[in-house]
N, C-alpha and C positions, 0 to 999 in steps of 0.2 A: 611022226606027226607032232609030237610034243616037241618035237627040237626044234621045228617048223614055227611051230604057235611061238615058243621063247624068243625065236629070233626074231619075228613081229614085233612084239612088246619091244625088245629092245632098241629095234629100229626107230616104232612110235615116239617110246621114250626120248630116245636120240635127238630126233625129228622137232619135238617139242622142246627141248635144252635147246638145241640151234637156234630155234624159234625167238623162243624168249629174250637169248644173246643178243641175236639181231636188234629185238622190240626193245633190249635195255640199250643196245649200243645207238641205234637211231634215236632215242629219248637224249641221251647224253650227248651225240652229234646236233640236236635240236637245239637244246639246255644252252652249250657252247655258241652255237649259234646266236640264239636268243640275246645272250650274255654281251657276244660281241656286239652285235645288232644296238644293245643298249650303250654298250662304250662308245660307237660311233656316235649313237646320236648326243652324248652328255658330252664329248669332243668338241661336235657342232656347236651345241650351247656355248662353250668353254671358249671356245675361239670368238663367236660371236661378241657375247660378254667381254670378252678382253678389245673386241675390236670397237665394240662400244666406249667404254673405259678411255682407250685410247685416243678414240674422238671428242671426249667430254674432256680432256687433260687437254690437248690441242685448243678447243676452245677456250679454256678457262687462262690455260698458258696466252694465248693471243687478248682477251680479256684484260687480264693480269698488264700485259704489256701495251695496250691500250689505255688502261688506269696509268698507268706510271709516265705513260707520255701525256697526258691531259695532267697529271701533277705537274711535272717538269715542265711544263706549257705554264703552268699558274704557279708555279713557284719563282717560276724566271718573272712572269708579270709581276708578281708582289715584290719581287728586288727591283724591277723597274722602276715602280709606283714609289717605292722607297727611295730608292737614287732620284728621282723626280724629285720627290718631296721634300729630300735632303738637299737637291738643287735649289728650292726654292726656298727653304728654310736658310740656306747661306746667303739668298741673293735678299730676303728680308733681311737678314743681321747685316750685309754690307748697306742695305741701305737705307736703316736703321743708323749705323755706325757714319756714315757721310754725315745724314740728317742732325746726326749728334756733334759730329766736328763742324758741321758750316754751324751751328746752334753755337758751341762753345766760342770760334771766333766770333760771329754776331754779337757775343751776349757780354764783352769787355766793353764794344762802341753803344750797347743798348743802353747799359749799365751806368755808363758815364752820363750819356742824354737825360736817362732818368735822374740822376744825380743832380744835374745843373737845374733839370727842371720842376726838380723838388724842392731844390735849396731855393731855388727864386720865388716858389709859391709859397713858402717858409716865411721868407722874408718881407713877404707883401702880407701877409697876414698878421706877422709881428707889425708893420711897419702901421694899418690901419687902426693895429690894437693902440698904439700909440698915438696917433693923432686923431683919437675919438677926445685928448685934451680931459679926460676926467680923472678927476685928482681921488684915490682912495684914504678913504677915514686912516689914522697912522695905528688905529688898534685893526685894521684890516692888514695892513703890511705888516705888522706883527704876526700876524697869524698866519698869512701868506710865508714867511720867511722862516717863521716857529724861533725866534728871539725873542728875549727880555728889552723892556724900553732900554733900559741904559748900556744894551749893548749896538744897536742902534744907532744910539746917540754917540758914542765909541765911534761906529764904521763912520757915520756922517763926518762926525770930528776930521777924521783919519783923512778922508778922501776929499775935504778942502782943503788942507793942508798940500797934501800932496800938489793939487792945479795949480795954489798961489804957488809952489817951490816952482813947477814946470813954467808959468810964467815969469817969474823974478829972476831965475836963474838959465831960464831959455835951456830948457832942458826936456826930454821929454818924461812922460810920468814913469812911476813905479814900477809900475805895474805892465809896462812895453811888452816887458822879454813875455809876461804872461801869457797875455793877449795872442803874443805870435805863435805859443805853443797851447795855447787854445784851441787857434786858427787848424792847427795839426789836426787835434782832434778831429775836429768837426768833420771834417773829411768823412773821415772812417765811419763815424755815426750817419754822417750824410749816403755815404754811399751803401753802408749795411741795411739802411729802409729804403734802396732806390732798388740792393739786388734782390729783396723779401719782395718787393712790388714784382717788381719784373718777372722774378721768377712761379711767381703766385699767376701771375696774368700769361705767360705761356703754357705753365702747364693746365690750365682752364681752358685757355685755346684748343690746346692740343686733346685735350677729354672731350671737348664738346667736335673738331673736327673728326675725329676717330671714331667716335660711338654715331655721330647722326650720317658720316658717310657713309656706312656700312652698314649690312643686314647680319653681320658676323655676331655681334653679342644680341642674346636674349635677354629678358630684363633681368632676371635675378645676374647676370652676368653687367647689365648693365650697374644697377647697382652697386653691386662686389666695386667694379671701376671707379663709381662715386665716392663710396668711402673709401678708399683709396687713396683718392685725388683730397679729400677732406683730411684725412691724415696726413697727407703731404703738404699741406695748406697748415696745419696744426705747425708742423713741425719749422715750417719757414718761422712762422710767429713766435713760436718760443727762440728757434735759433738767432732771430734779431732782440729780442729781449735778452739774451744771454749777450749778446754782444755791445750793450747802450747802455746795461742797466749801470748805476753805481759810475756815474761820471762823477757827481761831486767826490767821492773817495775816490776814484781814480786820480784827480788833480791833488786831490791833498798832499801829498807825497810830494809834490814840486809846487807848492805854492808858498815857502818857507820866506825864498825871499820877496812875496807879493804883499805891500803892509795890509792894502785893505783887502777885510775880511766880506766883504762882499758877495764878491762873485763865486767865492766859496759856496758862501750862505747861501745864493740863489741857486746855483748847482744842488746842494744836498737839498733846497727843499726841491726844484725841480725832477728829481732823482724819484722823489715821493710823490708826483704827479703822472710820470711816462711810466712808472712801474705799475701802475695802475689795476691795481690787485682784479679789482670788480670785472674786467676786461677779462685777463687772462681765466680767471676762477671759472667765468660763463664761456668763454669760445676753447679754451681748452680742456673743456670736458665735454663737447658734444659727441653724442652717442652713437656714434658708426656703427658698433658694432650691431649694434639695432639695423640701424639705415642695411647696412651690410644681406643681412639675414630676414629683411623682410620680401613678403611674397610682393603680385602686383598690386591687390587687393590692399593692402597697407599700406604702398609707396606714400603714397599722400597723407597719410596721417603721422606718418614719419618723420617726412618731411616738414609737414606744421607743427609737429612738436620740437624738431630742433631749431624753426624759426622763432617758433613762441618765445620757451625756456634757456635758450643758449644765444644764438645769432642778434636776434634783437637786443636784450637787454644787454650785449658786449655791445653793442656799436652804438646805444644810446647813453652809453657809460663815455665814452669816445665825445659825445656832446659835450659831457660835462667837463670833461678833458679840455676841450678848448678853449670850455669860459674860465676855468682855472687860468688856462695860458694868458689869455687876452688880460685877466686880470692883474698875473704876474710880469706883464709888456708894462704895465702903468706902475710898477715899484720907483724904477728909481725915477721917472718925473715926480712921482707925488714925494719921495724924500727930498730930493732937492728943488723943489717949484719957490724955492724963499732963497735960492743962492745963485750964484754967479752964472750963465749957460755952461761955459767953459768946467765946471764942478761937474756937472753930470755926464758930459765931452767925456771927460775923465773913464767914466765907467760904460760909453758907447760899446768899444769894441768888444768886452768879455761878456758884457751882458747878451747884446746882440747875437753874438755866438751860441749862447748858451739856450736863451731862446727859440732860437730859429734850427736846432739840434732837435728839441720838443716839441716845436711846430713841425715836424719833416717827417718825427717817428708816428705824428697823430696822422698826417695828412696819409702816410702811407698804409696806415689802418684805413682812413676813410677810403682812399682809392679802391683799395681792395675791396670792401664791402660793393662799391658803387658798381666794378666790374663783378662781382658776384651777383648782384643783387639786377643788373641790365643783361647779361651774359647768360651765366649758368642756369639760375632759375629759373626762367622762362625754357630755358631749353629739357629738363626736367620736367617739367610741370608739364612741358607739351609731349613728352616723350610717355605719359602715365594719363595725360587725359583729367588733370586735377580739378578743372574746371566745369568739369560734365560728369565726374565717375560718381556712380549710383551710391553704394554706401558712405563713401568718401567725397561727398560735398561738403558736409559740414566743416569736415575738417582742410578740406580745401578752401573753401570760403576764409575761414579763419589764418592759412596760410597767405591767400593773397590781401588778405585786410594787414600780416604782419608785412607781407612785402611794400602793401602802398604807404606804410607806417615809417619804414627805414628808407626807400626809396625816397620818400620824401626828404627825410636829414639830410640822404648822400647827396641830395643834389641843391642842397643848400652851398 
């Protein structure tokens, strides 16, 4: 019976070992399960996830290549717009460059017209100066000429002698070969204030056609153009003063074999007349750079300040220029008004020349002012409103009272 009961027990025992085998091998078959069960599902994610990924690359890639063809789209336009604009920047400079070659031929046959038609207005101004018939006091010709009496008394000497020889001996005077290389001169002085006019009055044209045809310049831009065209108008004026001045030295040099000292004498003081310091001092030093850099609100007070201080008093300096001239037309009648016609005959052609050189370099100052002063200004003024602008009446007032002031000379 005890071997009985033993073998129970051990069977139970048994029985429960098996047991438990099982309940740990089914935990671990579970576990593993379990385990798996989670790798599929973090699989799914994983694949998911990547298949997401995949789609947002695809997007961003097509994206990406959507950006690149809308550049390439606007990058090829901007080389368009560019080669346009380069077309049209070429077909400006050709026809700019036409504009400038039909200009340049033009401006030899404009040049010349101006020329004949300066020297003639010269001429007629000399020629009235002279038959106003008034004889100046001989301490006025003194001072006109800037000689001593007895040197004077000298030229006069000098330059009857010479007529009686040209008559007695049927010859012509001294003084011929002079005259003809006078005549040279004059030319060049003639035509250096016909291409200063000429060239002054197209490029006015051409400022005033170009700024009022177009909406292209704003006004500080317009201005900028003004003084511009003022400094290129400066630069005519001195370039014809550098080319006129110092004719009586220039002749000196060949007037060795001319006996009388005359037409010397009136050359060097005429020299002293067309140089005319008071002109140049005030018209070339007006203030661009002002004009240049002023807002619109200032234009007009700008403006009246270079007509006040600069533009006026050079072109009323230019008046006094001419009564000089007119005075200097009556030298040699009132030297020889006690001698023979044929004595003064004598010193017709040098003088005349010399004259009417200085009458041609004034008139082309006046001209210039007249077409500034008819032309330009008006076109300014209307271009600023100088007539009506709120802060800037005063000084616009003041400007058109200096315009009706010169306007008035010029058109004397």
């Amino acid at each position: 019976m005890l071997k009985e009961g033993a073998a129970a027990e051990r069977l139970l025992a048994d029985t429960e070992r098996q047991a438990k085998k099982q309940e740990r091998d089914e935990e671990r078959q579970l576990a593993q399960l379990d385990k798996q069960i989670r790798r599929m599902k973090e699989s799914e994610f994983d694949a998911q996830a990547t298949l997401d990924w995949k789609s947002k690359a695809r997007k961003a890639e097509n994206m990406a290549r959507v950006r690149a063809r809308e550049e390439e789209k606007m990058e090829a336009h901007e080389k368009w717009l560019a080669q346009q604009e380069l077309r049209q920047a070429a077909r400006a400079v050709q026809e700019e460059r036409e504009l400038k070659r039909a200009y340049r031929q033009q401006r030899n046959a404009a040049e010349a017209e101006f020329t004949s038609k300066l020297w003639t207005q010269a001429d007629e101004l000399r020629s009235t100066a002279e038959k106003s018939a008034t004889l100046l006091p001989r301490e006025e010709v003194l001072k006109l000429l800037d000689i001593p009496d007895d040197t004077l008394t000298e030229m006069k000497h000098t330059i009857s002698r010479m007529a009686h020889d040209a008559v007695v001996f049927d010859r012509p005077a001294y003084n011929a070969q002079f005259a003809e290389r006078l005549e040279a001169i004059r030319f060049k002085v003639a035509g250096a204030a016909a291409a200063m006019e000429e060239a002054v009055q197209h490029k006015a044209h051409d400022f005033i056609n170009s700024t009022n045809a177009t909406d292209a310049y704003d006004d500080q831009q317009y201005l900028m153009r003004l003084a511009w065209f003022l400094n290129d108008m400066k630069d005519e004026v001195r370039a014809l003063h550098d080319k006129t001045t110092g004719v009586g030295k220039r002749i000196q040099s060949w007037d060795i074999r001319n006996p009388e000292k005359m037409s010397l004498t009136m050359s060097l003081a005429l020299d002293g007349v067309t140089d005319n310091i008071e002109f140049r001092n005030k018209f070339l030093r007006i203030d661009t750079a002002k004009l240049a850099y002023s807002n619109t609100t200032q234009a007009c007070d700008a403006l009246a300040y270079m007509f006040a201080s600069n533009i006026h008093p050079a072109y009323e300096s230019l008046a006094h220029m001419k009564d000089v001239l007119d005075n200097m037309s009556l030298v040699v009648n009132s030297v020889f008004h006690d001698d023979p016609p044929n004595v003064a005959a004598t010193m017709t052609n040098s003088t005349h020349a010399l004259l009417n050189m200085a009458y041609a370099q004034n008139l082309a100052y006046k001209n210039t002012a007249q077409m500034l002063m008819s032309e330009l200004v008006p076109s300014v003024m209307d271009r600023f409103h100088c007539e009506s602008s709120g802060s800037s009446a005063s000084s616009a007032s003041l400007a058109l009272a200096v315009l009706a002031a010169v306007a008035g000379w010029v058109s004397l």
